[in-house]
C-alpha positions, 0 to 999 in steps of 0.5 A, spaced: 161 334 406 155 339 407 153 335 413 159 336 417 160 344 415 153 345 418 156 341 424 162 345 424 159 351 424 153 350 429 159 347 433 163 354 433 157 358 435 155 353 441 163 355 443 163 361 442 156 363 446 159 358 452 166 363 452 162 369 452 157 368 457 161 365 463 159 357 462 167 356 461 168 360 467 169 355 473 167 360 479 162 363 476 159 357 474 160 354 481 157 360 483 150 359 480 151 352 484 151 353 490 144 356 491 144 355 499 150 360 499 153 366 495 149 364 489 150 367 484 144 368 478 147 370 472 148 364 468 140 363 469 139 369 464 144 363 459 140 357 461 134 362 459 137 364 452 138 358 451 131 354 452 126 359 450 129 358 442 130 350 443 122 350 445 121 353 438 126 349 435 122 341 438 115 346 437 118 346 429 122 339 429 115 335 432 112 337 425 117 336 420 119 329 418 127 331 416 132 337 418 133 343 413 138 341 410 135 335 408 138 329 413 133 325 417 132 327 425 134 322 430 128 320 433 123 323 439 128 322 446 125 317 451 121 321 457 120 315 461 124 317 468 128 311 471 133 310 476 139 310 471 136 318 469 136 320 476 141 317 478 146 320 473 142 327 473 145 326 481 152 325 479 152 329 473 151 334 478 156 333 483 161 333 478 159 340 474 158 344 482 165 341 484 168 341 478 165 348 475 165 344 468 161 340 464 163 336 457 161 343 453 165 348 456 171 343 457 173 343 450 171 351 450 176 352 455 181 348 451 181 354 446 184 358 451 189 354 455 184 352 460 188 345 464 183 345 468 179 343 463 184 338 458 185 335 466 177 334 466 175 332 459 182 327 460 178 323 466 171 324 462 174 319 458 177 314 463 169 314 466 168 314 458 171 307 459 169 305 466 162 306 463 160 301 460 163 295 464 160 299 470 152 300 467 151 293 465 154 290 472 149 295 476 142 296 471 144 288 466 146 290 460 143 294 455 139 295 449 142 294 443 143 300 438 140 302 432 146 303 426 142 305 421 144 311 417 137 313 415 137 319 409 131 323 408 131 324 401 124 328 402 120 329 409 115 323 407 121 319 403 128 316 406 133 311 404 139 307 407 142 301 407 140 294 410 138 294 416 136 289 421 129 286 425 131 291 431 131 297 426 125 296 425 122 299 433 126 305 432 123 305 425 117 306 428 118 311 433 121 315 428 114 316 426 115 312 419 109 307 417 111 303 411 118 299 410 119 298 403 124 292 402 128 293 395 133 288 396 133 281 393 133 275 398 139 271 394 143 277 397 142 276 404 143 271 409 136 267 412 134 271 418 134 278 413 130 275 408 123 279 406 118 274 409 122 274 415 122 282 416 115 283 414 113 278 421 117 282 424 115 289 421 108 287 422 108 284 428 110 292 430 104 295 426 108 297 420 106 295 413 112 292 410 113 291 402 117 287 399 120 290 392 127 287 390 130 290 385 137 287 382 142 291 380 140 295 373 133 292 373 127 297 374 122 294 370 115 296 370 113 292 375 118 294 380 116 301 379 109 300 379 109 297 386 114 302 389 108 307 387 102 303 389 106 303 396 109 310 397 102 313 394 098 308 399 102 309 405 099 313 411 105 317 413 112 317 411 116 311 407 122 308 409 126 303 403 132 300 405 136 295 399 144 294 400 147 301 400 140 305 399 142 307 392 137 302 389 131 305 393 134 312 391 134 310 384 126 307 383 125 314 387 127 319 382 124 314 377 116 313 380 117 321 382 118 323 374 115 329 372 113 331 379 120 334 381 125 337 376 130 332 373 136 336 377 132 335 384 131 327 382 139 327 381 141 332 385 138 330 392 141 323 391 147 326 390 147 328 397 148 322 401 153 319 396 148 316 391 151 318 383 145 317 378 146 321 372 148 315 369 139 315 370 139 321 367 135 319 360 131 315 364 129 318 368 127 324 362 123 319 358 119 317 365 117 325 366 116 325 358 112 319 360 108 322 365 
């Protein structure tokens, strides 16, 4: 919920600065265009505003390892330039200064009766479409996505649910060094096995733990392991099990006595992970400690 009222909000701000600065505006913005002609330069000064804050906004994400709010940030964008970059940079283009719009001011626009712009998102989505058939007939078919849903529990510590072998490379441009495996391989078909992801993992320089835990049981080997591996790692740990509520749940334990109880159990809670059943434990851990 907090992750879609931040979007919400954000989302809001973004629609209102396009209104308010003539970005949904096509003549204005077909005038800024067309610099060999009666060029317009106004919106230079929203180009400007908006890319000073958001060189100090990648200044400040470059050194942090999760957002504000807790959620994991999406890793580095690929600075290599290739055909298919200046080839839709130029299409791109084109269709901003003939139709005056690009996909952000479109939706703006709706927000006051703009047909122009319901007309243009509409045939957004029919290229939307034509897209993919289209890029795999002129550049082969592309890469593979990652669907990892990554969850930084703290900026040095994130959770998810299982992931496969090609997880792992985006893993590692993510900045994450160790890879903690909380799932038993009786779970699992062959191919996610531990020994399978940890070749996989260290073939890519990773360090890959295996440390399954069955449901409901963190003994104290369990424990033991996951702290050597969170306390030797040189940079930030990924664990990953079925849902990541286990890797949440040896987290809050390990980590007794160093953060309050509240803060063990609270921070799971934002990404849907419910330990307050873990909450006696986790006191005797800290007792403990």
């Amino acid at each position: 919920m907090l992750r879609l009222m931040s979007g919400l909000i954000c989302g809001g701000i973004f629609g209102m600065g396009l209104v308010f600065s003539g970005m949904t505006d096509t003549q204005k913005v077909q005038g800024f265009l067309d610099a060999f002609g009666h060029w317009d330069p106004t919106l230079a000064f929203v180009m400007g505003g908006a890319m000073l804050p958001m060189a100090a906004a990648w200044r400040i994400a470059a050194r942090r390892r999760a957002a504000i709010l807790g959620f994991a940030l999406p890793p580095p964008p690929d600075t290599e330039i290739d055909r298919k970059l200046i080839i839709g940079s130029v299409l791109f283009g084109a269709g901003w200064a003939i139709a005056g719009f690009c996909p952000g001011p479109a939706i703006a626009s709706i927000s006051y009766g703009g047909w122009g712009g319901l007309v243009f998102l509409l045939a957004m989505a029919l290229g939307m479409l034509i897209q993919p058939s289209l890029r795999a007939r002129t550049f082969g078919a592309p890469a593979p996505r990652s669907k990892m849903d990554i969850r930084a529990l703290t900026p040095d510590y994130a959770v998810s649910p299982q992931i496969e072998p090609q997880d792992l490379a985006v893993l590692k441009a993510a900045g994450f060094t160790t890879v903690i495996d909380n799932r038993p391989d009786a779970e699992i078909p062959g191919f996610l096995h531990g020994m399978a992801m940890k070749a996989e993992a260290e073939a890519l320089g990773l360090t890959f733990v295996f440390n399954p835990i069955s449901p409901g049981n963190f003994s104290d080997q369990v424990l033991s392991t996951q702290k050597a591996a969170i306390e030797g790692a040189t940079g930030p740990v990924f664990a990953y099990c079925a849902s990541g509520n286990r890797s949440s749940c040896v987290w809050a334990l390990v980590s007794a006595g160093e953060r309050p109880t509240e803060d063990l159990i609270g921070i799971p809670a934002k990404f849907g992970y419910n330990l307050e059943g873990l909450r006696p434990s986790i006191e005797a851990a800290a007792r403990k400690a």
